[in-house]
N, CA, C and O atoms as a GROMACS GRO file, in nm:
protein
  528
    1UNK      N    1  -2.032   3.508  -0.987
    1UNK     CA    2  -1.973   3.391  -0.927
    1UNK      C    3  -1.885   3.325  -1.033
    1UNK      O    4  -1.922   3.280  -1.142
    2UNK      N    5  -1.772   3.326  -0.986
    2UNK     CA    6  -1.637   3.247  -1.079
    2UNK      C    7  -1.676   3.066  -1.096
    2UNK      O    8  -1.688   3.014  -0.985
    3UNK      N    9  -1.693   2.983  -1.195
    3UNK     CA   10  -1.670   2.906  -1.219
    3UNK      C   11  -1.529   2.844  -1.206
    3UNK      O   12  -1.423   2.877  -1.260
    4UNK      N   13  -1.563   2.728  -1.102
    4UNK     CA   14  -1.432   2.680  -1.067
    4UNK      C   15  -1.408   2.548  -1.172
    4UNK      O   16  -1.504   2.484  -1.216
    5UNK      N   17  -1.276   2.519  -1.204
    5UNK     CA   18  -1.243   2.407  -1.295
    5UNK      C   19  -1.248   2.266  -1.249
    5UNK      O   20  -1.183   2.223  -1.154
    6UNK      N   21  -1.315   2.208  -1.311
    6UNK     CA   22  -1.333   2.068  -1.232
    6UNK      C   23  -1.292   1.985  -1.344
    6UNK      O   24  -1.333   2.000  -1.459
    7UNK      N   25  -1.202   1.887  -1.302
    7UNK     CA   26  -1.146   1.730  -1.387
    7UNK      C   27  -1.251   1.660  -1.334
    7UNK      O   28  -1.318   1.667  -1.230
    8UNK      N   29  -1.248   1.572  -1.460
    8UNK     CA   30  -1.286   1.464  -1.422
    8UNK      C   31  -1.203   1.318  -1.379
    8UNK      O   32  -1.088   1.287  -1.411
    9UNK      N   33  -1.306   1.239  -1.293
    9UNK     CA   34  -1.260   1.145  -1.210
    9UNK      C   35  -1.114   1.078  -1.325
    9UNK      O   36  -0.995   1.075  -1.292
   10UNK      N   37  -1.167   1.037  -1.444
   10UNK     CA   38  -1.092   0.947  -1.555
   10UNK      C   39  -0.998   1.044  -1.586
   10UNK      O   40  -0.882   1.012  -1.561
   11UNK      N   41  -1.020   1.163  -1.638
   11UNK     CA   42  -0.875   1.251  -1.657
   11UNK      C   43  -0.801   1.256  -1.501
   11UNK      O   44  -0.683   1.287  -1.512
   12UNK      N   45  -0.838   1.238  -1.381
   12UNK     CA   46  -0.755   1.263  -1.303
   12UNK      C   47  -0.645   1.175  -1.279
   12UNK      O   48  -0.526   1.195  -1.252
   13UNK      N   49  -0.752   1.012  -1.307
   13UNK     CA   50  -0.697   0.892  -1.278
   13UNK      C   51  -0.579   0.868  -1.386
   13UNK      O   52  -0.474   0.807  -1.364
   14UNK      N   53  -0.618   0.930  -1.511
   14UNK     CA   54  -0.531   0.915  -1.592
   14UNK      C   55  -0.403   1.017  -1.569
   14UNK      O   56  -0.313   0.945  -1.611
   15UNK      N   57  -0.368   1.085  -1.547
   15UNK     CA   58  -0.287   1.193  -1.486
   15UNK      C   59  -0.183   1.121  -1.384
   15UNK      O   60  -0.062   1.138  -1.368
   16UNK      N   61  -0.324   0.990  -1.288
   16UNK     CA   62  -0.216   0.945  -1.191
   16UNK      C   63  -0.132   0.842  -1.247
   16UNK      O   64  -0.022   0.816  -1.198
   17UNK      N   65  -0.184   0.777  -1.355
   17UNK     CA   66  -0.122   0.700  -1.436
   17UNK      C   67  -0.030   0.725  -1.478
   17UNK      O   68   0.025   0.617  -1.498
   18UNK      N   69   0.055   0.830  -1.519
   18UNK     CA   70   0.156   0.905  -1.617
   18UNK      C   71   0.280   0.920  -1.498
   18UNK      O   72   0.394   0.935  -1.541
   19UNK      N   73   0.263   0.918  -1.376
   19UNK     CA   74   0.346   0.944  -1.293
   19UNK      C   75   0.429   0.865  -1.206
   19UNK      O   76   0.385   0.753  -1.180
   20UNK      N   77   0.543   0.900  -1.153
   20UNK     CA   78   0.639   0.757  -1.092
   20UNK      C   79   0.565   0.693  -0.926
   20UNK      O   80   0.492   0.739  -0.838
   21UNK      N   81   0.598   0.629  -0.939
   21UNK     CA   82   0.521   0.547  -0.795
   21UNK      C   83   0.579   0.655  -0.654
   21UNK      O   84   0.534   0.678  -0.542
   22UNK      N   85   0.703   0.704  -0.732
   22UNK     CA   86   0.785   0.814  -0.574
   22UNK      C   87   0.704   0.930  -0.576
   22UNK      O   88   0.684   0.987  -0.468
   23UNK      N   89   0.657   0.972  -0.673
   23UNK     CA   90   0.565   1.095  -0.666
   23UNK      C   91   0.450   1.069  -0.634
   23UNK      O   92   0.411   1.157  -0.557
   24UNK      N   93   0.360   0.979  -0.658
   24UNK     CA   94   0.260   0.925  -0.614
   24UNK      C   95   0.258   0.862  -0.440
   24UNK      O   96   0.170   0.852  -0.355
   25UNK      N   97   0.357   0.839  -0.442
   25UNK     CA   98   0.369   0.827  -0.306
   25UNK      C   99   0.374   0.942  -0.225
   25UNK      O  100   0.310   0.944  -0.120
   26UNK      N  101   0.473   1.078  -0.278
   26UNK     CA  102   0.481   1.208  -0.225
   26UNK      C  103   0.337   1.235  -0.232
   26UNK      O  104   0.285   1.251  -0.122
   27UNK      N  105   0.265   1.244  -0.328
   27UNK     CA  106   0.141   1.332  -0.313
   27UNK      C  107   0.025   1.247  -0.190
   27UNK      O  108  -0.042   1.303  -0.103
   28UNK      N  109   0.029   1.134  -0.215
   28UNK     CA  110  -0.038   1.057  -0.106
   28UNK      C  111  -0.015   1.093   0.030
   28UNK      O  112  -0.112   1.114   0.103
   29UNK      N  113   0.147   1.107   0.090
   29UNK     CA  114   0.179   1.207   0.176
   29UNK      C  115   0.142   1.315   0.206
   29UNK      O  116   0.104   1.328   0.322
   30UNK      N  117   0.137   1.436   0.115
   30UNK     CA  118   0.077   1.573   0.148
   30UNK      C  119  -0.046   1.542   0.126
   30UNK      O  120  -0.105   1.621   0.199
   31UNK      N  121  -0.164   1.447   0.049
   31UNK     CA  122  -0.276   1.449   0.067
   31UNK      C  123  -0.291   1.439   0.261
   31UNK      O  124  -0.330   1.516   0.348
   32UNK      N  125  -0.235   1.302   0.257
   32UNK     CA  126  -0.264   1.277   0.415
   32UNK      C  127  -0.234   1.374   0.509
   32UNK      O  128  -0.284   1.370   0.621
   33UNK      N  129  -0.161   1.457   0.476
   33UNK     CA  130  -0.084   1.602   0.593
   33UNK      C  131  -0.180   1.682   0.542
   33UNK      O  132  -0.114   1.745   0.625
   34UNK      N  133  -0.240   1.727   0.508
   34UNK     CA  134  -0.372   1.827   0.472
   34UNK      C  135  -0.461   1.797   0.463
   34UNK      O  136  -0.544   1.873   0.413
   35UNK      N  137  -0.495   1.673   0.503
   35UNK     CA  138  -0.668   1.665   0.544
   35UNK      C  139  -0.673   1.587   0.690
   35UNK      O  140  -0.776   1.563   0.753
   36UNK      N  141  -0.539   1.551   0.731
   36UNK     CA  142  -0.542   1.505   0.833
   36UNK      C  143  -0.532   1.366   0.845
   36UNK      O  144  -0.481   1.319   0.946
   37UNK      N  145  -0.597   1.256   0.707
   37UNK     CA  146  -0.630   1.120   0.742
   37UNK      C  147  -0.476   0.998   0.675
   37UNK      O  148  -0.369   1.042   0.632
   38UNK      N  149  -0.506   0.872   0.684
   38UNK     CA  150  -0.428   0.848   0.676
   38UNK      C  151  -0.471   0.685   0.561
   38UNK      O  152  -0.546   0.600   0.609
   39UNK      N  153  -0.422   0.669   0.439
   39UNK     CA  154  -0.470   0.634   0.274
   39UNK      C  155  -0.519   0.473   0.373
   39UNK      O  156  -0.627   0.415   0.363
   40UNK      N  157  -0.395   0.430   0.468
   40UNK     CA  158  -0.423   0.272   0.517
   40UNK      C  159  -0.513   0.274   0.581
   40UNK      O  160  -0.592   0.181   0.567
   41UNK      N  161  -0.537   0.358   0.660
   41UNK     CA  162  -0.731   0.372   0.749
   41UNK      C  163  -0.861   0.369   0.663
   41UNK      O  164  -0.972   0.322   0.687
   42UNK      N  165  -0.808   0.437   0.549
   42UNK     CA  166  -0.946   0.444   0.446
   42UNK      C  167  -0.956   0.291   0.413
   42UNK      O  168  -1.062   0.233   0.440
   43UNK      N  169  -0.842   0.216   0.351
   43UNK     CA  170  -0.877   0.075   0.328
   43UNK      C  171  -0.882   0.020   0.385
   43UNK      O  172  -0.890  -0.096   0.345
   44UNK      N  173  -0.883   0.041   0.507
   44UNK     CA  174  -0.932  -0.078   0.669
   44UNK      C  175  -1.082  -0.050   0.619
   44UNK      O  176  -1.157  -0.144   0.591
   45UNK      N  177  -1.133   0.113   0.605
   45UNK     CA  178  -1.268   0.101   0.653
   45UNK      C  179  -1.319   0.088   0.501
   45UNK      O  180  -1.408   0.171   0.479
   46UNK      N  181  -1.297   0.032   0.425
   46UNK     CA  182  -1.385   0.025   0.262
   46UNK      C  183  -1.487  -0.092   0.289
   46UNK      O  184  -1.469  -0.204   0.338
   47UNK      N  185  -1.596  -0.031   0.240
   47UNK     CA  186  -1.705  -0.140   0.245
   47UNK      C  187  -1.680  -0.334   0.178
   47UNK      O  188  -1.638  -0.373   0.069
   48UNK      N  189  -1.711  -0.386   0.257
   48UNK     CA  190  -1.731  -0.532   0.237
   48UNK      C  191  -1.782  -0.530   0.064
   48UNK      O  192  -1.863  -0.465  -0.003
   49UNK      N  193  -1.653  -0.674   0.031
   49UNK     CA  194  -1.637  -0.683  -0.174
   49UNK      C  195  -1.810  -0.736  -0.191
   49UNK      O  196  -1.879  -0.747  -0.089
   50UNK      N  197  -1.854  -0.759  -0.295
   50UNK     CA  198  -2.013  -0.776  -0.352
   50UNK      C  199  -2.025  -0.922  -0.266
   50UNK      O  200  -1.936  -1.004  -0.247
   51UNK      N  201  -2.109  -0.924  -0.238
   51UNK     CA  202  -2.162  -1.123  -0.174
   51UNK      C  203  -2.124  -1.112  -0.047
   51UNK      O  204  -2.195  -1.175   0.031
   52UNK      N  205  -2.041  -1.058  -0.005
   52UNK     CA  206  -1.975  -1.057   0.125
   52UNK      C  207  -2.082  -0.984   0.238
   52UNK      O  208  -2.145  -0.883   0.204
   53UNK      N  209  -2.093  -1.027   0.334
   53UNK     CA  210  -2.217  -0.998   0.458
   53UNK      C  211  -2.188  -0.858   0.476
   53UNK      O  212  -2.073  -0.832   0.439
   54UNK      N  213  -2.254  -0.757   0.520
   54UNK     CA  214  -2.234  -0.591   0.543
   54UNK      C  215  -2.213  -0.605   0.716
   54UNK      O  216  -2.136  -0.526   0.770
   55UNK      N  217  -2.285  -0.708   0.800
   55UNK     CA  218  -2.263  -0.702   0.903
   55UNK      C  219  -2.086  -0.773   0.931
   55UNK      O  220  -2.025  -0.777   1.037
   56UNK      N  221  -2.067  -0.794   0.873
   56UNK     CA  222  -1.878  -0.834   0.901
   56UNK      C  223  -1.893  -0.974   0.945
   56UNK      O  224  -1.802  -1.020   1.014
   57UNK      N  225  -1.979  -1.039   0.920
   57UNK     CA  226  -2.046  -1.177   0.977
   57UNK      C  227  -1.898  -1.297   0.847
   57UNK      O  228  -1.840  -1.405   0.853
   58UNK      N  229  -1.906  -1.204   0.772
   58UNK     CA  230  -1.762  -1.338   0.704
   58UNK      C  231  -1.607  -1.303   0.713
   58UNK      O  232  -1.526  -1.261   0.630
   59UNK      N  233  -1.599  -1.350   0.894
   59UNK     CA  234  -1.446  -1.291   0.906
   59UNK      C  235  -1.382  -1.366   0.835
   59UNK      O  236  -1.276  -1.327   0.788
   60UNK      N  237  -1.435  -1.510   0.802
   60UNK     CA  238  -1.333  -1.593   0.765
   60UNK      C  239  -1.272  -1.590   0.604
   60UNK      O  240  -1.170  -1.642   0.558
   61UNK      N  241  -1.399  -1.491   0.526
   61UNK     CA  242  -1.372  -1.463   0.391
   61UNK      C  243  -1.297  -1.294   0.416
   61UNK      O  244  -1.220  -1.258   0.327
   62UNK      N  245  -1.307  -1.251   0.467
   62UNK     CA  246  -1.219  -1.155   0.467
   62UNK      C  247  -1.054  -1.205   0.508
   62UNK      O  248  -0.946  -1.191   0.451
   63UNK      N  249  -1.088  -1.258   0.612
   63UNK     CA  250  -0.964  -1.286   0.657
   63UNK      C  251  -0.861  -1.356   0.521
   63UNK      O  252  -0.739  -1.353   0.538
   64UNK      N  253  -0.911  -1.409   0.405
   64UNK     CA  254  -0.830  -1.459   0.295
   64UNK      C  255  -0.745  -1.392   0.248
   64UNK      O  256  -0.647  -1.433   0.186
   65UNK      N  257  -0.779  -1.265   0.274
   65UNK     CA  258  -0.646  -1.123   0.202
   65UNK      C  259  -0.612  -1.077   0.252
   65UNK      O  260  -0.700  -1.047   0.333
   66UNK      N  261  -0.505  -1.020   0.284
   66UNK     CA  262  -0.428  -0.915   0.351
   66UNK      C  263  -0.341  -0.815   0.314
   66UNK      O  264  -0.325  -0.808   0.192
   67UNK      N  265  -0.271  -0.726   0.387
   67UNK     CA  266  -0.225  -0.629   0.340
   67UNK      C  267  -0.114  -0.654   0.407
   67UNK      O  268  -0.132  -0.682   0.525
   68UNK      N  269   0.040  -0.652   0.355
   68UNK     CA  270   0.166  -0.666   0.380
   68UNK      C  271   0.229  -0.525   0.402
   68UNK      O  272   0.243  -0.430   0.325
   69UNK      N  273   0.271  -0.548   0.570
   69UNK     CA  274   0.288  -0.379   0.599
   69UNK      C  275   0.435  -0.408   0.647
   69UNK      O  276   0.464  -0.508   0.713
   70UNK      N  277   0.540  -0.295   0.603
   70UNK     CA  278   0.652  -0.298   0.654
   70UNK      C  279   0.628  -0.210   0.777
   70UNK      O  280   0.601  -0.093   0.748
   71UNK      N  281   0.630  -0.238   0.908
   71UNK     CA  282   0.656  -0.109   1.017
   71UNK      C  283   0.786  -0.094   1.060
   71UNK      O  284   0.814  -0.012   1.148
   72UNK      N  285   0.862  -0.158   1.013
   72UNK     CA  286   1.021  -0.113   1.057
   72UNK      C  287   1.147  -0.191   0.947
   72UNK      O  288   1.182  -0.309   0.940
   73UNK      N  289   1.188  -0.086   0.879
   73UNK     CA  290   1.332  -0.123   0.792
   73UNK      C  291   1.396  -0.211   0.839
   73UNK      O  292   1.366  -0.324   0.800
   74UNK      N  293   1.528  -0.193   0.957
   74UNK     CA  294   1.580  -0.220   0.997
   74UNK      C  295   1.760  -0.208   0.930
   74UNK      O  296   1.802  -0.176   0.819
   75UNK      N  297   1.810  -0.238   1.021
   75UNK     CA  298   1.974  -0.196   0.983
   75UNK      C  299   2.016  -0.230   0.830
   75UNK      O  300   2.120  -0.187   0.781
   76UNK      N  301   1.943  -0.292   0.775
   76UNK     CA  302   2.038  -0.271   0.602
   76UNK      C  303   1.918  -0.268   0.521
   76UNK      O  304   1.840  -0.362   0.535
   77UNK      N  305   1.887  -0.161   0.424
   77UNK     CA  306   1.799  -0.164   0.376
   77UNK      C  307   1.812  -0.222   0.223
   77UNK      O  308   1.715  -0.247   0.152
   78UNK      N  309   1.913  -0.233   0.196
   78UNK     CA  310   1.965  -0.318   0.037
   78UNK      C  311   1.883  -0.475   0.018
   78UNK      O  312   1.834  -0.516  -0.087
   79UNK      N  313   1.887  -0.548   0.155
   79UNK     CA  314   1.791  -0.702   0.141
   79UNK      C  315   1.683  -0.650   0.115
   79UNK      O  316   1.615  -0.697   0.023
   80UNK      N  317   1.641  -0.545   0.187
   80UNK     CA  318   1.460  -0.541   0.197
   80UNK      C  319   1.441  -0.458   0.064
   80UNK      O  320   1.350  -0.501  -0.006
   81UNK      N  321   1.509  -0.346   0.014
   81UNK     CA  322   1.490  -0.336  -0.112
   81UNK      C  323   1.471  -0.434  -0.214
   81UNK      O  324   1.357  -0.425  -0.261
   82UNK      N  325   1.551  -0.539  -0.275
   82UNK     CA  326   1.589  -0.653  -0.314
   82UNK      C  327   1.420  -0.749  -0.311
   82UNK      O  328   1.355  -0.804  -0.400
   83UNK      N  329   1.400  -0.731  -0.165
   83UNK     CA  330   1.266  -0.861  -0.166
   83UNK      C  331   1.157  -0.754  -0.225
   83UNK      O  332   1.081  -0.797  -0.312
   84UNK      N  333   1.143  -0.605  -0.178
   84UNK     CA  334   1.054  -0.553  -0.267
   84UNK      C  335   1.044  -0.552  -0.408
   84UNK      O  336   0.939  -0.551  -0.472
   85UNK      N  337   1.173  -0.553  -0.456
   85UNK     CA  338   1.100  -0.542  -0.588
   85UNK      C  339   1.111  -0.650  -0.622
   85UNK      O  340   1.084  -0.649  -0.742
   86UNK      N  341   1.140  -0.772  -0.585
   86UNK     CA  342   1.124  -0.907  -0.618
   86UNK      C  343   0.951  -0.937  -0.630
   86UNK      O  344   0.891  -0.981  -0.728
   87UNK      N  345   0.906  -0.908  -0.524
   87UNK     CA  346   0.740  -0.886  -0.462
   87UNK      C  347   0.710  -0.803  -0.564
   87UNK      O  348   0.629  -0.863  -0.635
   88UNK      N  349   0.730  -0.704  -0.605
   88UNK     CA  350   0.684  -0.566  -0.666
   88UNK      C  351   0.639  -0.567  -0.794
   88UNK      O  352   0.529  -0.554  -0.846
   89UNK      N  353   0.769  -0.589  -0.840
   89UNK     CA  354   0.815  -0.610  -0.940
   89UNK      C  355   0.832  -0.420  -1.012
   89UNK      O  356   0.820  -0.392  -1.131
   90UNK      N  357   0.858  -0.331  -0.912
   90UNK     CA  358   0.896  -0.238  -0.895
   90UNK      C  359   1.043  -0.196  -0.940
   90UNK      O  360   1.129  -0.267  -0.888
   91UNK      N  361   1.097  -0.089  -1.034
   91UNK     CA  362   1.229  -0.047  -1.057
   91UNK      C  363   1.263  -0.050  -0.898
   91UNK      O  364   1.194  -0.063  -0.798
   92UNK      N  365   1.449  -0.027  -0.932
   92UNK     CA  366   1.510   0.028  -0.815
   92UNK      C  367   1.433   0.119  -0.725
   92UNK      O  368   1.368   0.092  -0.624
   93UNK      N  369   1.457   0.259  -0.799
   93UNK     CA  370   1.412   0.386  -0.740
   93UNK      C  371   1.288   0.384  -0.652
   93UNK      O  372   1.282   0.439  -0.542
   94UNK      N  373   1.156   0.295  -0.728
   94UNK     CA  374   1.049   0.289  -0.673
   94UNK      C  375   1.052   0.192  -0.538
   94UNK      O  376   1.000   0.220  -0.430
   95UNK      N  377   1.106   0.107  -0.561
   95UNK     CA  378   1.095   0.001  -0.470
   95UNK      C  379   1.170   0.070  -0.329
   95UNK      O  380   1.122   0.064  -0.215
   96UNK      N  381   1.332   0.154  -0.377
   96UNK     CA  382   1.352   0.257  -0.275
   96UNK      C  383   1.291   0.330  -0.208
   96UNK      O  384   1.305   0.333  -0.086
   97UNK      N  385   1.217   0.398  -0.266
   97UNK     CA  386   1.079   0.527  -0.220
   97UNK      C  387   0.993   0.427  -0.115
   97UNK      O  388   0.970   0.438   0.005
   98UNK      N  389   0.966   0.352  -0.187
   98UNK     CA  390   0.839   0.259  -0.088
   98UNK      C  391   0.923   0.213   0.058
   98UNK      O  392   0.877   0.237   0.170
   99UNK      N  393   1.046   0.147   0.034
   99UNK     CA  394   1.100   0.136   0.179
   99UNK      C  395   1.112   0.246   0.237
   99UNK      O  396   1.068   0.267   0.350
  100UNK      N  397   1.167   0.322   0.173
  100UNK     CA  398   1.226   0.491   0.258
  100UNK      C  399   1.102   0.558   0.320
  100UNK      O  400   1.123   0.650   0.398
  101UNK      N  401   0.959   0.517   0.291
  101UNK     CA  402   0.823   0.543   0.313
  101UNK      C  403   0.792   0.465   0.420
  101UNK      O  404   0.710   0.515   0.496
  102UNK      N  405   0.827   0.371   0.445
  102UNK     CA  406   0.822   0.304   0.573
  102UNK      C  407   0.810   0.374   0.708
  102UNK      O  408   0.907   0.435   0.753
  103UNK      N  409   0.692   0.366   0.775
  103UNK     CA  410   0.659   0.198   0.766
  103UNK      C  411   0.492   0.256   0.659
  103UNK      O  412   0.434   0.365   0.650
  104UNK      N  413   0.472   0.142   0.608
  104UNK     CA  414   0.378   0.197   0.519
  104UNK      C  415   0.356   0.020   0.407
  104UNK      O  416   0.435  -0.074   0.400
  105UNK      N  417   0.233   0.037   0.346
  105UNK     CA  418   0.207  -0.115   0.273
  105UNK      C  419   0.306  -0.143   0.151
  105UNK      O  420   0.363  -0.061   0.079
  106UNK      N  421   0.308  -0.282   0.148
  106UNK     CA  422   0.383  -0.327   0.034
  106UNK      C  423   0.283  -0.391  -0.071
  106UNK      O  424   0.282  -0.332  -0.179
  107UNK      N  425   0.196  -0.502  -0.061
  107UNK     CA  426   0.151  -0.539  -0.127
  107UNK      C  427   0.020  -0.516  -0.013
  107UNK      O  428   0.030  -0.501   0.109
  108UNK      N  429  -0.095  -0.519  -0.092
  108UNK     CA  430  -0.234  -0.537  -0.056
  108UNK      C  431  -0.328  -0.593  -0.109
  108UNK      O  432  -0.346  -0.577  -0.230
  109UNK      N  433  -0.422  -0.680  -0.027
  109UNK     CA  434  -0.526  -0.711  -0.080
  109UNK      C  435  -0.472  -0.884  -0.147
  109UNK      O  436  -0.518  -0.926  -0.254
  110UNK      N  437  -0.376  -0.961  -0.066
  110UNK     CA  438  -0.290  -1.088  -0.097
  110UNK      C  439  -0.370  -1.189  -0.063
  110UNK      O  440  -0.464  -1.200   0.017
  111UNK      N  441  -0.316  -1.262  -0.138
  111UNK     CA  442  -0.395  -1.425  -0.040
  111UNK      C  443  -0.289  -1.454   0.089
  111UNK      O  444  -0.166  -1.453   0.092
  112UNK      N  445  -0.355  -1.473   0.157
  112UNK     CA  446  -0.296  -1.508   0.295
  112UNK      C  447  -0.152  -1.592   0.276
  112UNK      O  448  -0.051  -1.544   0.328
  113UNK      N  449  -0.145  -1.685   0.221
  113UNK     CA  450  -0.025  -1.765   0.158
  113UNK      C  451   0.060  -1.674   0.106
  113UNK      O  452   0.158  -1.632   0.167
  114UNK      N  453   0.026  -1.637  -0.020
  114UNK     CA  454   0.166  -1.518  -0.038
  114UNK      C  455   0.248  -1.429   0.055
  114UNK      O  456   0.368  -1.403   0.068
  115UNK      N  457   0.093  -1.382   0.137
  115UNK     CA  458   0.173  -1.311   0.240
  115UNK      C  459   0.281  -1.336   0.350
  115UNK      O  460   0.387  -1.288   0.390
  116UNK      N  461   0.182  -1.455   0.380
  116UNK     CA  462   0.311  -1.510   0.493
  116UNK      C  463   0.504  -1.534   0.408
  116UNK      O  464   0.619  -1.498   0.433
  117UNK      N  465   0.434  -1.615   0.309
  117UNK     CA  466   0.583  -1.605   0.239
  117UNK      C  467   0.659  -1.471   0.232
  117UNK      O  468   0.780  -1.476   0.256
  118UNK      N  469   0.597  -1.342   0.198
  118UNK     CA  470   0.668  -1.208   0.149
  118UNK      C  471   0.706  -1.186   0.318
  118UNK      O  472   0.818  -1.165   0.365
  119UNK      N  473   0.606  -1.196   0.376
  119UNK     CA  474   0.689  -1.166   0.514
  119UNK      C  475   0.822  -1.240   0.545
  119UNK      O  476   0.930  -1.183   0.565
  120UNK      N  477   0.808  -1.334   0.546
  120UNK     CA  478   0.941  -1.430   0.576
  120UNK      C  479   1.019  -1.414   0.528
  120UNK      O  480   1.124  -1.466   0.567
  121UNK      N  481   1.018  -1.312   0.386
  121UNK     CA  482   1.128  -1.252   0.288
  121UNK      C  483   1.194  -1.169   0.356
  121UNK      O  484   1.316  -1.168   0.372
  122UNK      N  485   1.094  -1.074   0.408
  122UNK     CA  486   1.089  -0.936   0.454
  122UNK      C  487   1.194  -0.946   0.542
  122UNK      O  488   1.306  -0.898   0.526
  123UNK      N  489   1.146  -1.023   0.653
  123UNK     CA  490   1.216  -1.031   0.781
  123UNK      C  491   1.312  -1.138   0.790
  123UNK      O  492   1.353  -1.165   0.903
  124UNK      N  493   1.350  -1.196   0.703
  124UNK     CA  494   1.446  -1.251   0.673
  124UNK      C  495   1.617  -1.151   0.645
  124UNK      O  496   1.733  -1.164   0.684
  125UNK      N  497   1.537  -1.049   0.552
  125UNK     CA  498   1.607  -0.917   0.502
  125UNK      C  499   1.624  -0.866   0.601
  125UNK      O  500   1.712  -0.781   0.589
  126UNK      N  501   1.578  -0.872   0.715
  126UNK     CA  502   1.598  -0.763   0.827
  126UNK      C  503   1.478  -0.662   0.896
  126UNK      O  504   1.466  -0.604   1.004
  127UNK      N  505   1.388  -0.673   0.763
  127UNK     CA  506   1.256  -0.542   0.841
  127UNK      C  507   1.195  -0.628   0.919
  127UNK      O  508   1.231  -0.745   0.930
  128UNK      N  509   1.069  -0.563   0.997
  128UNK     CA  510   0.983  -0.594   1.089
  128UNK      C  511   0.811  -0.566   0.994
  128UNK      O  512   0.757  -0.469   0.940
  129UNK      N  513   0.782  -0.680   1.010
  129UNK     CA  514   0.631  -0.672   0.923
  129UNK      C  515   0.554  -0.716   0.962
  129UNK      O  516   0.563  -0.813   1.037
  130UNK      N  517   0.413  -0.646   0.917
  130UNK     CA  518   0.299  -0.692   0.992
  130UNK      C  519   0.191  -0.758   0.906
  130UNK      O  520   0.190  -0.726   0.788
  131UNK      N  521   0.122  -0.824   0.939
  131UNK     CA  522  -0.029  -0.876   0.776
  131UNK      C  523  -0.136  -0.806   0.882
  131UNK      O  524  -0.159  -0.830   1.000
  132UNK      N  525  -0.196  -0.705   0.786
  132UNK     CA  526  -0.326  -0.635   0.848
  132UNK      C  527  -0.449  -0.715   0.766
  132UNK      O  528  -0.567  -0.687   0.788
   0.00000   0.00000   0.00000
């Protein structure tokens, strides 16, 4: 029996570290096309942060963060580039990749306040956005 090569979790993570946010985004893609699932479903379903009820009993402490989702560009993508990496604080290129990835998250895991503001950026620029 062949011994198969196994990384570890920290060399992998570190690996993902070394790489541009557009490739990381590509591989997140073919992860999701070969196993079928999809990276924003996994963080819908991640277990409730430490203190927080397991029965979902603190909508109102969950409800404090959100996830800023572009679902639609729209006709000029130069504004909405622009507010991403304003938000981002993302190079050009990356902040490109992430719109051109659309529809797909921008920021996650926000205080409710920021978000509404980045939206109003967003769609100010022209895209269509959602707070999950």
């Amino acid at each position: 029996m062949a011994a198969a090569t196994k990384i570890s979790t920290e060399d992998w993570i570190g690996e993902l570290k070394g790489i541009s946010v557009l490739e990381l985004s590509e591989r997140i893609k073919a992860l999701e096309e070969e196993f079928g699932v999809s990276a924003t479903a996994v963080a819908a379903a991640a277990p409730p942060a430490a203190g927080a009820p397991a029965d979902g009993g603190g909508g109102e402490e969950e409800a404090s963060t959100v996830d800023v989702v572009i679902t639609e560009v729209g006709g000029q993508k130069v504004p909405v580039i622009k507010v991403v990496r304003a938000a981002t604080g993302l190079g050009l290129k990356e902040a490109k990749a992430l719109v051109d990835a659309a529809p797909g998250p921008i920021k996650e895991g926000i205080e409710r306040e920021e978000a509404e503001k980045l939206k109003a950026d967003l769609e100010e620029a022209g895209a269509t956005v959602e707070l999950k």
